[in-house]
N, C-alpha and C positions, 0 to 999 in steps of 0.2 A: 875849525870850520866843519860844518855837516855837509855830504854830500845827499839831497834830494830830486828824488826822481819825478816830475808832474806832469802828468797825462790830459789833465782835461781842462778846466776855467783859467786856473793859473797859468799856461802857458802862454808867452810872448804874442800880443793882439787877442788875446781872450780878455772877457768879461773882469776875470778875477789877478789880473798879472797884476793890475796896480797897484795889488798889496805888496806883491815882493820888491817893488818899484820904493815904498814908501820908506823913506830913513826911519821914523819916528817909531818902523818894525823893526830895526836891524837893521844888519850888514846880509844883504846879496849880490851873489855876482854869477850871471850865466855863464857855463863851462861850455856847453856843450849839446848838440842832437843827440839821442839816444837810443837804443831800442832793449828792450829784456830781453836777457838772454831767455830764459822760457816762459812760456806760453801762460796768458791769462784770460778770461774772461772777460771782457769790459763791454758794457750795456752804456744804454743812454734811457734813464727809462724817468716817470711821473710826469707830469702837466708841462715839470717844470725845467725838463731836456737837463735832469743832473747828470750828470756820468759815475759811472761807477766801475772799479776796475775790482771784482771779485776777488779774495785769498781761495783761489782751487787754481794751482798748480797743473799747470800741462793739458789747459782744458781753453779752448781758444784761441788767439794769435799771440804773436810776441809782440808787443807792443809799444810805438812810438812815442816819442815824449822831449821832453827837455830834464837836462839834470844844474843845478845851483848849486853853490855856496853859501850855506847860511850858518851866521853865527848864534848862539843859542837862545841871544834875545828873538830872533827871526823864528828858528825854528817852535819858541815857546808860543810865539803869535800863532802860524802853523798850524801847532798842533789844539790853539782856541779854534782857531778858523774851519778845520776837517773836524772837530769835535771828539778828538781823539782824547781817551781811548773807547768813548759812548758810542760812536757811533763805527767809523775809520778809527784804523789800527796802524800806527807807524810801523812800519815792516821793512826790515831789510832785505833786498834783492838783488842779482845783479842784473849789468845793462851792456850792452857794447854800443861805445861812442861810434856815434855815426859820421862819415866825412873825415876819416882820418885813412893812414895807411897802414897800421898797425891792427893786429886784432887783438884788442889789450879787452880784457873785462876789470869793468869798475863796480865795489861793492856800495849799495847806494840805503838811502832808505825810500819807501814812499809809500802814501796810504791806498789802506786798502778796506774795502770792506768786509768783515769777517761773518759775523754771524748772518747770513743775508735767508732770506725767502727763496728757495728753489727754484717759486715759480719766476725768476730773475733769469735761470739758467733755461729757458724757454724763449727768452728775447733772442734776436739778433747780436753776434757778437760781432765787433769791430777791432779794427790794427789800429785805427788813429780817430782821434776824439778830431772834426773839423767844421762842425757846424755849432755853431751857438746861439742862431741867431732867437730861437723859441727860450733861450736860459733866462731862471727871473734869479736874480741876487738873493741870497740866504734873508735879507733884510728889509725884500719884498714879498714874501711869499710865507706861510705859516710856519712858526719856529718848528714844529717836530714834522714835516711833510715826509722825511727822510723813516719815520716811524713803520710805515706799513710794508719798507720792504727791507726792514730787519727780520729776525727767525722769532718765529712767536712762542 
């Protein structure tokens, strides 16, 4: 099994969890609250309230999430679903379980945005992705919308 760390749609009553819900994608199974161990960037920025959780290292909060269980049919979904490696980049990070009594770090993976527009590092950053209510589904909203805030 993979362990994945998901910060924005996908998380438990968002928009997007019913894909990790869906058998027909795999095997998931939630572990766990989470937070990075270091600090990222994470915007919520277009029309269409996507989240993005920047790769710049020690630049913004540590940031909240859920981590899963998925097997590689799930993770292959995944990594269709984040558009990886075109757009989001599976990256490995770590996290520390939240609501436990140990201080254990877990090595995880989760995406991230890499090549991104700077002008992104000008937005408001946030610790936890919690509003979604302005989010339009990848599958109502223009296939490349996610375009203009890659690095040109």
């Amino acid at each position: 099994m993979n362990k994945i760390f998901v910060y924005g749609t996908l998380k438990d009553g968002f928009p997007n969890n019913y894909l990790l819900k869906n058998k027909d994608y795999g095997k998931c199974t939630f572990c766990y609250h989470a937070r990075t161990v270091n600090k990222y960037p994470l915007v919520v920025a277009t029309e269409y309230d996507i989240p993005f959780m920047l790769d710049l290292e020690e630049t913004g909060h540590c940031i909240d999430g859920e981590v899963y269980d998925v097997d590689n049919i799930m993770l292959k979904k995944l990594d269709e679903i984040e558009s990886h490696p075109r757009f989001y980049r599976r990256t490995p990070i770590k996290v520390m379980p939240l609501q436990t009594d140990d201080d254990s770090i877990v090595e995880c993976e989760t995406y991230l945005l890499v090549d991104f527009n700077p002008d992104l590092l000008k937005m408001k950053f946030i610790k936890i992705y919690q509003n979604s209510l302005k989010y339009v589904p990848s599958d109502k909203r223009p296939q490349d919308e996610i375009i203009k805030y890659i690095k040109k």
